[in-house]
C-alpha angles and dihedrals in degrees: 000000000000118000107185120198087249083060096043088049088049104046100032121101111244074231080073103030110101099163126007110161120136113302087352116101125171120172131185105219137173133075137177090291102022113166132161116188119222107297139140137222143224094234145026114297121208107188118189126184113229099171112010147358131288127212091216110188127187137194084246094070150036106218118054114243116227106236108203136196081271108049125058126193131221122215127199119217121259086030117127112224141137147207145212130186097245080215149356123300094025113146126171131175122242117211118190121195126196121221078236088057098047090048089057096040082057097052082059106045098019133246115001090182079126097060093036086057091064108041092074085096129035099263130182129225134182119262109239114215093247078063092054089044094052095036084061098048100047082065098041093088125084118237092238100057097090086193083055095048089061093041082058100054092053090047091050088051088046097045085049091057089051093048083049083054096059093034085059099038097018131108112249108240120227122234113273121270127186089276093055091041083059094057090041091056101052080045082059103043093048084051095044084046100047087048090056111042094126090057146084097277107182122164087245089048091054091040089053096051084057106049083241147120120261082240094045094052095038101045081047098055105043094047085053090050121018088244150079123259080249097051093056087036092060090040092053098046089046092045082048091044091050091051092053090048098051095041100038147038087228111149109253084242091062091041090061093046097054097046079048099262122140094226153005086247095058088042079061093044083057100048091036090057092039120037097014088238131101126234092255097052092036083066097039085059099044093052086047091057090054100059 
């Protein structure tokens, strides 16, 4: 099925535009249950995970390949893939670049006969910290703030030279193995668990979001990491409390209920165990480093 970019501008929500402009087309994609059955495009295709992982799958090979929040995946037209969210609350950004605007973008910044040699088959590349910046902050603006609108469209033209640029002097990524899945998935999990601090967090609760056992998730992760799922739980909720105490005036009691602890006294049990310091003297110290 061919989906051109004409048909994707026409049929896509302004909700999901985040550049339109000429021969220049972002969308924000993904969803609890995003799928997108095989199908091809007109044009090149960068696709970038912001929140979640994608089981991308091509015409070129057999086994789908996980693409995390720090790989990105670049897609050649004509070429038949698809695509599916590994869990709920994923979202990506889908950048899709004309041979017109390529061309113009190499009148500006000179040959990119480099970058054209290796998008003959779809090819991975790591995601550099100024692309997740910049990934974060294409999708900071609301629809309606016309000023911010125009911001965007600079930011996803910015964010595609930068992808040129590690597609160029970058090192190709292979294709994901078990090995790689298994980093992708406590990827996953630290992400799904860093979204959801203020939640009921149980270790079913994390296997079940998953599709896996409570000793499958748990054996994986610590072999990943060197802890339990509890142990980074607590660390992220303390790293999150210390944050809103340095940054807020916030009561401890409110502190705990916002990084998913019943109470300010158990937020002190936890700082207490972990960092030898209470709530009330963490915050003391943090305000001391900054004068």
């Amino acid at each position: 099925m061919l989906r051109s970019i004409q048909t994707l501008r026409d049929t896509s929500t302004d909700a999901r535009i985040l550049a339109a402009d000429g021969d220049q087309l972002a969308l924000v994609g993904g969803g609890d249950d995003y799928y997108m059955p095989w199908h091809w495009h007109d044009c090149l295709m960068i696709l970038l995970p912001r929140v979640g992982a994608v089981d991308f799958r091509d015409e070129t090979r057999s086994a789908g390949t996980w693409l995390s929040e720090d790989r990105f995946v670049v897609v050649p037209q004509t070429l038949s893939h698809q695509t599916a969210a590994r869990r709920t609350g994923h979202d990506h950004l889908a950048i899709y670049a004309t041979d017109d605007q390529l061309t113009g973008i190499e009148a500006r910044l000179g040959s990119l006969s480099r970058i054209r040699a290796r998008l003959g088959t779809p090819t991975f590349f790591a995601t550099s910290p100024e692309m997740r910046t910049l990934l974060g902050l294409c999708q900071a603006c609301t629809p309606a703030d016309v000023a911010a609108q125009s911001v965007r469209a600079h930011m996803v033209a910015a964010l595609l030279i930068h992808c040129l640029s590690q597609i160029e002097r970058g090192e190709q990524l292979s294709a994901s193995t078990p090995a790689t899945h298994g980093d992708a998935l406590v990827s996953e999990v630290k992400s799904y668990i860093a979204n959801n601090l203020a939640g009921d967090l149980s270790l079913d609760l994390i296997a079940d979001a998953f599709g896996l056992s409570r000793r499958h998730v748990t054996r994986l992760f610590r072999d990943k990491t060197g802890m339990t799922i509890g142990e980074f739980h607590d660390h992220e909720r303390l790293d999150r409390a210390r944050d809103l105490l340095r940054t807020t005036d916030l009561p401890v009691g409110e502190v705990a209920w916002r990084v998913g602890l019943d109470s300010g006294s158990a937020l002190a049990r936890l700082m207490r165990r972990v960092a030898g310091v209470s709530p009330t003297d963490a915050r003391k110290m943090a305000r001391s480093d900054t004068h």
